[in-house]
C-alpha positions as CSV (number, residue, x, y, z in Angstrom):
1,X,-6.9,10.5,-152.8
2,X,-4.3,8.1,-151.5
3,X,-0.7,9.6,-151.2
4,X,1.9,8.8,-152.9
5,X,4.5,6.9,-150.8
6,X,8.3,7.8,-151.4
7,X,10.3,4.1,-151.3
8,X,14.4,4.4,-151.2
9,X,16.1,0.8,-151.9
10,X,19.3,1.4,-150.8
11,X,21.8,-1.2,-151.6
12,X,24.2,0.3,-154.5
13,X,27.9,-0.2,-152.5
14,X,29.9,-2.7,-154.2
15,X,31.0,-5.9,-152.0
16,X,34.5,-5.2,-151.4
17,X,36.6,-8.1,-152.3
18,X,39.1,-9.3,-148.9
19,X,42.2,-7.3,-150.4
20,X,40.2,-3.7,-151.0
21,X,38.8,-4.3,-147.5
22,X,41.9,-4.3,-146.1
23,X,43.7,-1.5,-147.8
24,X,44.8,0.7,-144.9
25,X,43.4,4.2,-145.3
26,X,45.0,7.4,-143.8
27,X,44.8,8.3,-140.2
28,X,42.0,10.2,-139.4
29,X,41.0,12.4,-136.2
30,X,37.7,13.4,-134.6
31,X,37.7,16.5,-133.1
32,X,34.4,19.7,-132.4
33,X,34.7,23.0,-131.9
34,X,32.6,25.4,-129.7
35,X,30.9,27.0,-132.6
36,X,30.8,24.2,-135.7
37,X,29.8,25.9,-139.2
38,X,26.5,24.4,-140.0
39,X,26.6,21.4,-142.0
40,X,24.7,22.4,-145.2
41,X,24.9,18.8,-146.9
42,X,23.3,17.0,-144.2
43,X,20.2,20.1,-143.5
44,X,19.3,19.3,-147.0
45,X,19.7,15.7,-146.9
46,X,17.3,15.8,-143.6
47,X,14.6,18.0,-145.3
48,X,14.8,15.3,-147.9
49,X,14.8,12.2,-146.0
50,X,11.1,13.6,-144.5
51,X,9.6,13.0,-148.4
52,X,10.5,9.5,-148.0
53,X,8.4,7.1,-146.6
54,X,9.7,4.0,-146.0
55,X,13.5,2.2,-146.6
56,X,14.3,-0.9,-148.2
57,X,17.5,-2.3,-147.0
58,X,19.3,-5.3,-146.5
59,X,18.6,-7.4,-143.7
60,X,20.9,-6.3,-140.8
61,X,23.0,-8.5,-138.5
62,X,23.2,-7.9,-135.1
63,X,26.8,-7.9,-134.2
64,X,26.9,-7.9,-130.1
65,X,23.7,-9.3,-128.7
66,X,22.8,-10.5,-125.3
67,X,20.6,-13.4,-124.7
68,X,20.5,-15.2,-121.4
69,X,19.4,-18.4,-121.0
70,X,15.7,-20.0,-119.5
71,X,13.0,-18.1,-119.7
72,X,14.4,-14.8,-120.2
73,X,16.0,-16.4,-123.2
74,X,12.5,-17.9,-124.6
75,X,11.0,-14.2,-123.9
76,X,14.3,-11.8,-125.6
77,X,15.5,-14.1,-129.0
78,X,12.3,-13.3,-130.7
79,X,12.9,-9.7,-131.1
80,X,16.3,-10.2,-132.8
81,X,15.3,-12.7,-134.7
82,X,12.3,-10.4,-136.0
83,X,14.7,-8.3,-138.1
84,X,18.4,-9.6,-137.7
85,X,19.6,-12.4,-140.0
86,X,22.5,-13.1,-137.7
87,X,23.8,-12.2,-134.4
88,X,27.0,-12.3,-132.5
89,X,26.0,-14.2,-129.1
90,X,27.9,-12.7,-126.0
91,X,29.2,-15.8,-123.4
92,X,28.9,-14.2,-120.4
93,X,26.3,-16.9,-118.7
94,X,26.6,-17.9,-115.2
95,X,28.9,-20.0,-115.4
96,X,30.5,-18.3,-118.8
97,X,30.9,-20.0,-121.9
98,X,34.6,-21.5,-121.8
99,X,34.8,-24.0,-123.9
100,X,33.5,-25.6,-127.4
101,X,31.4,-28.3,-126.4
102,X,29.3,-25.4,-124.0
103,X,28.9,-23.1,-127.1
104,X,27.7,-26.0,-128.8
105,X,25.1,-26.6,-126.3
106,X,24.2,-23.1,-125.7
107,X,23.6,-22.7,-129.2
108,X,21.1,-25.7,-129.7
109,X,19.3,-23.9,-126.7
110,X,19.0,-20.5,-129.0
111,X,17.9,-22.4,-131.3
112,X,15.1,-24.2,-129.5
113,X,14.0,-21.1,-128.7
114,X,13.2,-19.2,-132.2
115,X,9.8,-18.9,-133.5
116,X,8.9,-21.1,-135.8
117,X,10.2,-20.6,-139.6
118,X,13.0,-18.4,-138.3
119,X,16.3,-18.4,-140.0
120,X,17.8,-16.1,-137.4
121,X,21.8,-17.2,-137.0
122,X,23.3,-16.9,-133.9
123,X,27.3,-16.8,-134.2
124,X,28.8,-18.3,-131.0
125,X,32.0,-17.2,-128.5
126,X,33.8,-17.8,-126.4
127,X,34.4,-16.0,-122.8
128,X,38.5,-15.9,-123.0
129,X,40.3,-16.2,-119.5
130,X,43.4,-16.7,-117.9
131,X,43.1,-20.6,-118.5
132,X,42.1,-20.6,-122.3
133,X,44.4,-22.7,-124.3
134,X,45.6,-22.5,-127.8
135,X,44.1,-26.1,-128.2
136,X,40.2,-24.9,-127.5
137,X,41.0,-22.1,-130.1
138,X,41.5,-25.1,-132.7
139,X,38.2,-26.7,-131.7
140,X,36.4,-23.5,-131.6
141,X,37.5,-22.9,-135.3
142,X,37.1,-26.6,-136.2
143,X,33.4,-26.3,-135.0
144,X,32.2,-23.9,-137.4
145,X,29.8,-22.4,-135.1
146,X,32.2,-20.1,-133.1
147,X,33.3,-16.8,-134.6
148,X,35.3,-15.0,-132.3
149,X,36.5,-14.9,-128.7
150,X,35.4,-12.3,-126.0
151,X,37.7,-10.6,-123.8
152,X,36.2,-9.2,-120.5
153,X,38.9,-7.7,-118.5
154,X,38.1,-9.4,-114.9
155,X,35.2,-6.8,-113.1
156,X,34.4,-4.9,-115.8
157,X,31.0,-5.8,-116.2
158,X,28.1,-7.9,-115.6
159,X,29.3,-11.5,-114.9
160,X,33.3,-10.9,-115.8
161,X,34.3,-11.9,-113.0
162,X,35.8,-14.6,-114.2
163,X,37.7,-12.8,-117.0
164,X,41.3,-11.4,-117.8
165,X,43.6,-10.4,-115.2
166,X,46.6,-10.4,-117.1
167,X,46.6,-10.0,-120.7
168,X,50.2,-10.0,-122.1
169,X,51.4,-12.0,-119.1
170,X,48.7,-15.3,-119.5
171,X,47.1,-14.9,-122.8
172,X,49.7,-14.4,-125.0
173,X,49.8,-17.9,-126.5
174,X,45.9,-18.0,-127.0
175,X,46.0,-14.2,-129.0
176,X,48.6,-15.8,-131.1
177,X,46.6,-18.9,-132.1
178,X,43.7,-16.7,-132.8
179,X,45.6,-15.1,-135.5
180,X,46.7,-18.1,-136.8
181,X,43.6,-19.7,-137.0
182,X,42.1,-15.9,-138.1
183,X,39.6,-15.7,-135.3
184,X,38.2,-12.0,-134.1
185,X,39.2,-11.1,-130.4
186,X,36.0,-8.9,-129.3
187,X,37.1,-6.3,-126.7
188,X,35.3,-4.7,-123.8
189,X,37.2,-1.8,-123.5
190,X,37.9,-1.0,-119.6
191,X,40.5,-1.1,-117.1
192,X,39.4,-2.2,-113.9
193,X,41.6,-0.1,-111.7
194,X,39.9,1.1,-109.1
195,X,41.9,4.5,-108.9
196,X,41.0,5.3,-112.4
197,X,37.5,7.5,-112.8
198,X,34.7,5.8,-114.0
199,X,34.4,7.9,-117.0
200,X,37.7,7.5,-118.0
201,X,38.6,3.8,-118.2
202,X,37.8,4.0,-122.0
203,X,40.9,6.1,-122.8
204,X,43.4,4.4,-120.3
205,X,42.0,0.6,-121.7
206,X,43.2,2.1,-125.0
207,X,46.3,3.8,-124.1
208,X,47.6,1.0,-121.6
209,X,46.4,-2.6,-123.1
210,X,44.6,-1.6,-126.6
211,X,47.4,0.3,-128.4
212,X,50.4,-2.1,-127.2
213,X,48.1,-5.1,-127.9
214,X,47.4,-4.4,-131.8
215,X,51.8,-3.1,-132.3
216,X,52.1,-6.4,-130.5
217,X,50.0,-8.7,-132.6
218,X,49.3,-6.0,-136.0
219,X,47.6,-8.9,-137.6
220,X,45.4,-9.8,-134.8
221,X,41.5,-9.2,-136.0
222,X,40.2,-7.2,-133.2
223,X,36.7,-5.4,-132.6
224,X,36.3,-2.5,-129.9
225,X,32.6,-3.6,-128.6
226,X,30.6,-0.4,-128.0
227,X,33.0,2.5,-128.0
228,X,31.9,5.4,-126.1
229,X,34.6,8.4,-127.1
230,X,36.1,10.3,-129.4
231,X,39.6,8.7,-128.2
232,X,38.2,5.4,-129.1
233,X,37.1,6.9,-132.9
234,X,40.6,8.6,-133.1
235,X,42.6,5.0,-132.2
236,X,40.2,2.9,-134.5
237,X,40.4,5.9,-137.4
238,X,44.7,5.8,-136.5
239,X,44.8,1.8,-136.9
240,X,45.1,-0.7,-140.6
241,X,41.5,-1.0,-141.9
242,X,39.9,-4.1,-141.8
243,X,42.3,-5.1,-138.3
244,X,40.4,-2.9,-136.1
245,X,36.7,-2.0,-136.0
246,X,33.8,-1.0,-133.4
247,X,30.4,-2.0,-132.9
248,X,28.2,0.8,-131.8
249,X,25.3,0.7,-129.5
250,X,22.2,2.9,-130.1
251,X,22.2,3.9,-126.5
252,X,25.7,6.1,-127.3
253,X,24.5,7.2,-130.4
254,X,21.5,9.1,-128.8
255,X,22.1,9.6,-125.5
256,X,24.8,10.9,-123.1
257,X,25.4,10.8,-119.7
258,X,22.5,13.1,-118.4
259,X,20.4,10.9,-119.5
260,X,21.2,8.8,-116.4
261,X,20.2,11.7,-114.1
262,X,17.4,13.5,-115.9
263,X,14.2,13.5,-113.7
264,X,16.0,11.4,-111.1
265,X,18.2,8.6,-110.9
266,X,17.7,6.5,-114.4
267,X,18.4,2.5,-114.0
268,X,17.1,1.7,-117.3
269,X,20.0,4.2,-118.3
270,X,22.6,2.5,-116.9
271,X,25.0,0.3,-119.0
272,X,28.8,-0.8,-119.1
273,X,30.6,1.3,-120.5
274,X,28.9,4.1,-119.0
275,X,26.9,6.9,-121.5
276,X,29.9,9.8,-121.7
277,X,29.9,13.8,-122.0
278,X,28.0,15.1,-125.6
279,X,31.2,15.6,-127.4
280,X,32.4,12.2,-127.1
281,X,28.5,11.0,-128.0
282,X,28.8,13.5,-131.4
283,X,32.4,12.1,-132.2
284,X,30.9,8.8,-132.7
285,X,27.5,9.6,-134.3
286,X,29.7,11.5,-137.3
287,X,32.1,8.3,-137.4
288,X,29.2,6.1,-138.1
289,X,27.3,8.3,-140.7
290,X,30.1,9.3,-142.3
291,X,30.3,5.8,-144.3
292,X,33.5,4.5,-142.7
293,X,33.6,0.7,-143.6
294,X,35.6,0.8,-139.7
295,X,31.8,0.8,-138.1
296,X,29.0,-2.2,-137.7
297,X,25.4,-2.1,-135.9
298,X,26.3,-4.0,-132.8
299,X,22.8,-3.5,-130.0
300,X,24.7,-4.4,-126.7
301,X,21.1,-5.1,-126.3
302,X,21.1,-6.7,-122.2
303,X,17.7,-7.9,-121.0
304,X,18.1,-7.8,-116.9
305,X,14.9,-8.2,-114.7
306,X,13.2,-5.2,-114.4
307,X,13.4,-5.9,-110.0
308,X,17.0,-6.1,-110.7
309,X,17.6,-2.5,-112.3
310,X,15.3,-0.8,-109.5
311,X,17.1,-2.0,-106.6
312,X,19.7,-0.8,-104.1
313,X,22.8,-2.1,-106.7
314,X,21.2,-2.3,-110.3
315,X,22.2,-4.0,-112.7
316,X,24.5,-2.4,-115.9
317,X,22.7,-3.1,-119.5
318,X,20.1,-1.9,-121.1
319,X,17.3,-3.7,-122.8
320,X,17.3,-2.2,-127.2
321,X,16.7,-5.6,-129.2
322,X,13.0,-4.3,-130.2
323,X,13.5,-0.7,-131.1
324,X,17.5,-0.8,-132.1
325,X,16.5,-0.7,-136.1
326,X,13.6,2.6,-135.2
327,X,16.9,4.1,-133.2
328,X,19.6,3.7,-135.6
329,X,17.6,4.8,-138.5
330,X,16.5,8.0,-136.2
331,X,20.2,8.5,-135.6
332,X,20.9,8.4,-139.6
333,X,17.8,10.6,-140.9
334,X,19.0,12.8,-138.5
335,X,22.7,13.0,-139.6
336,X,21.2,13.7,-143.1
337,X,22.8,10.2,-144.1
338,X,20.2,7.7,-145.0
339,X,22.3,6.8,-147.6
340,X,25.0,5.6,-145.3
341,X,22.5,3.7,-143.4
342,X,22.8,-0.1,-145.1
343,X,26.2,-0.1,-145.1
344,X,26.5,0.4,-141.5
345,X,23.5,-2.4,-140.7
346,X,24.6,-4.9,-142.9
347,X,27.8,-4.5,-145.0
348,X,30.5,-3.6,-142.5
349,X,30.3,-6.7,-140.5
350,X,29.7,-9.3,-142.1
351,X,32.5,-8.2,-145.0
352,X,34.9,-7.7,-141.6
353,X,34.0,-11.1,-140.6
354,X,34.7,-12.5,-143.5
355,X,31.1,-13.6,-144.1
356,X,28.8,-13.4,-147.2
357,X,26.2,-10.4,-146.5
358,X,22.6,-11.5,-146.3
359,X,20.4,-11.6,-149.4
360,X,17.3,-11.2,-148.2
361,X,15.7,-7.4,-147.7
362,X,14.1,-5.8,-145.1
363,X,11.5,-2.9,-144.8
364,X,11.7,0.3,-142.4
365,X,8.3,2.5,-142.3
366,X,7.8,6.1,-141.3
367,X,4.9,4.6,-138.8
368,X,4.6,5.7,-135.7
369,X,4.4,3.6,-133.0
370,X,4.9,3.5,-129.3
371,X,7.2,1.3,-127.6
372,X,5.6,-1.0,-124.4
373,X,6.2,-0.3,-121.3
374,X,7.9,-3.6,-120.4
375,X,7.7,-7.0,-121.7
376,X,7.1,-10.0,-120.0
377,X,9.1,-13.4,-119.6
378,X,8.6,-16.2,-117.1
379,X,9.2,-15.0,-113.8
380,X,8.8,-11.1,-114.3
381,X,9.1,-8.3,-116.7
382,X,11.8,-6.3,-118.4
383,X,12.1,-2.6,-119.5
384,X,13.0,-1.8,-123.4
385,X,15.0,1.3,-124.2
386,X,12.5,4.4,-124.5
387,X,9.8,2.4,-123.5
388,X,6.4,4.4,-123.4
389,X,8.1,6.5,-126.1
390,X,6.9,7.1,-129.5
391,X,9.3,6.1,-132.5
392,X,9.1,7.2,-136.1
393,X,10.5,4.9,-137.8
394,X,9.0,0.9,-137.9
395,X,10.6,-2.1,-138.9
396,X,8.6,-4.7,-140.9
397,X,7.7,-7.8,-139.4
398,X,7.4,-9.4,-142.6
399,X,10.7,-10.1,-144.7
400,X,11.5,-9.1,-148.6
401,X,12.7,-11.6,-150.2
């Protein structure tokens, strides 16, 4: 006798119009206790989530994605573009992407790139610097392919070395354009101070530039790319909704910073910002399944060599394009908060961008499956997040209209 399969469709939350969106909502602050009473809403809604079978949501968009150029490029867009409608492309390319007319170009190479018959949308940026005038923010908005600008502060992370040094004293002009011409400014969170500890440049990013930079400019559309602690919830939870978001990685969702000594010294661990203590990791996974419209899937997926993790200096990213949808949905069952899942993958963003939310659906499995070891591109191979790992969860390859 065949079983009977469970389906959810979830996809009940009203689209917000632009004025509920941005109703500011009351402060609100993350903190855990050594001995938490036990959750009872989300143990039952985790012994029912194991009924179900498979999810039906709508598709999700990918907003913080790494693609590289060349080969690796040709070998990476094809996992994002299996299940993400759109994506938000980072610009940090050797050299960086400065300017409109390199967008433009980088784009038509993404696009060269997709299988055939995709509709996979990559959103363009642009690498802000100390040089970045007010004038290129009017072309990048006049292009209609670029969607926000990047801040890097200069060192923070893999080729930013050409990024900020001075953010109030030489980019003043440029922020203030961007809120004219209503264009995001997507923030990786560090200082760069060498005297501050590594595990702290979160927190002091916030307190020093982040904080002064949204009483400067309230009306400044700004997203905190990948937070990492519970002072980064607290501050996004403190500030106007619909001003201020966060993507979130699956990587600090799941693990925290043992994972990068577990066994040995983990490369494929290793990513910018670094994986944090287990209450900071908690803070964020009860922000993100607690339905807060202030959170969007964003992968920080960062396909590096695989010879140029395992080396005497690796590199910081880590690889999650082809198992981020089996991760976040792991993260959510977990939570007991399925039902908060869509919203996160694709409401919150695109109704923060300003964007219509995608129409078609896709399908998530309970199918086990085991991730690859590594895949390969042109000159080499790279390593996926949990590869050789079994997931639960398995994203169709084929869409729902």
């Amino acid at each position: 006798m065949q079983a009977a399969v469970n389906t959810t469709t979830v996809g009940a939350h009203p689209h917000p119009t632009k004025s509920s969106f941005l109703r500011p909502s009351p402060p609100c602050r993350v903190y855990f206790h050594a001995s938490p009473r036990p959750n009872l809403r989300a143990i039952a809604m985790a012994s029912k989530s194991q009924l179900q079978d498979q999810l039906i949501i709508t598709r999700p968009d990918d907003w913080h994605l790494h693609l590289r150029e060349g080969g690796v490029l040709e070998a990476v867009v094809p996992h994002s573009a299996r299940h993400f409608g759109r994506a938000i492309i980072m610009p940090n390319l050797k050299p960086p992407v400065t300017t409109t007319a390199r967008a433009v170009e980088y784009r038509e190479e993404i696009m060269r790139a997709l299988p055939p018959g995709s509709s996979f949308e990559p959103l363009m940026t642009l690498y802000l610097t100390d040089n970045t005038s007010p004038e290129e923010i009017k072309l990048a908005r006049k292009s209609g392919i670029i969607f926000a600008v990047k801040l890097y502060p200069a060192g923070a992370t893999t080729n930013s070395q050409d990024g900020v040094t001075d953010i109030f004293g030489k980019c003043l002009p440029v922020l203030e354009e961007m809120v004219r011409q209503e264009m995001p400014l997507l923030v990786h969170g560090e200082v760069t101070d060498p005297h501050v500890d590594t595990f702290d440049r979160e927190k002091v990013f916030i307190d020093k530039i982040l904080a002064p930079l949204v009483q400067k400019l309230p009306q400044l559309e700004i997203v905190m790319e990948h937070i990492t602690t519970m002072d980064a919830v607290n501050f996004i939870e403190s500030c106007e909704e619909g001003h201020v978001a966060a993507t979130v990685t699956p990587q600090h969702l799941l693990l925290n910073r043992n994972a990068l000594f577990q066994g040995g010294l983990q490369p494929h661990n290793y990513c910018l910002p670094v994986l944090k203590r287990e209450t900071h990791r908690q803070a964020i996974v009860s922000a993100v399944t607690n339905g807060s419209r202030r959170y969007f899937l964003g992968t920080d997926s960062a396909p590096h060599d695989k010879r140029n993790k395992e080396c005497s200096c690796g590199c910081a990213g880590i690889y999650s394009a082809p198992v981020a949808l089996s991760l976040y949905v792991k993260v959510f069952e977990e939570a007991g908060a399925l039902d908060k899942l869509e919203a996160f993958t694709s409401f919150n963003g695109p109704d923060f961008y300003g964007l219509p939310r995608n129409t078609s659906k896709i399908i998530l499995r309970k199918n086990a499956w085991k991730v690859p070891a590594t895949y390969k591109h042109s000159s080499g191979e790279i390593v996926p997040m949990f590869n050789g790992s079994t997931l639960e969860w398995l994203p169709s390859d084929q869409p729902k209209e």
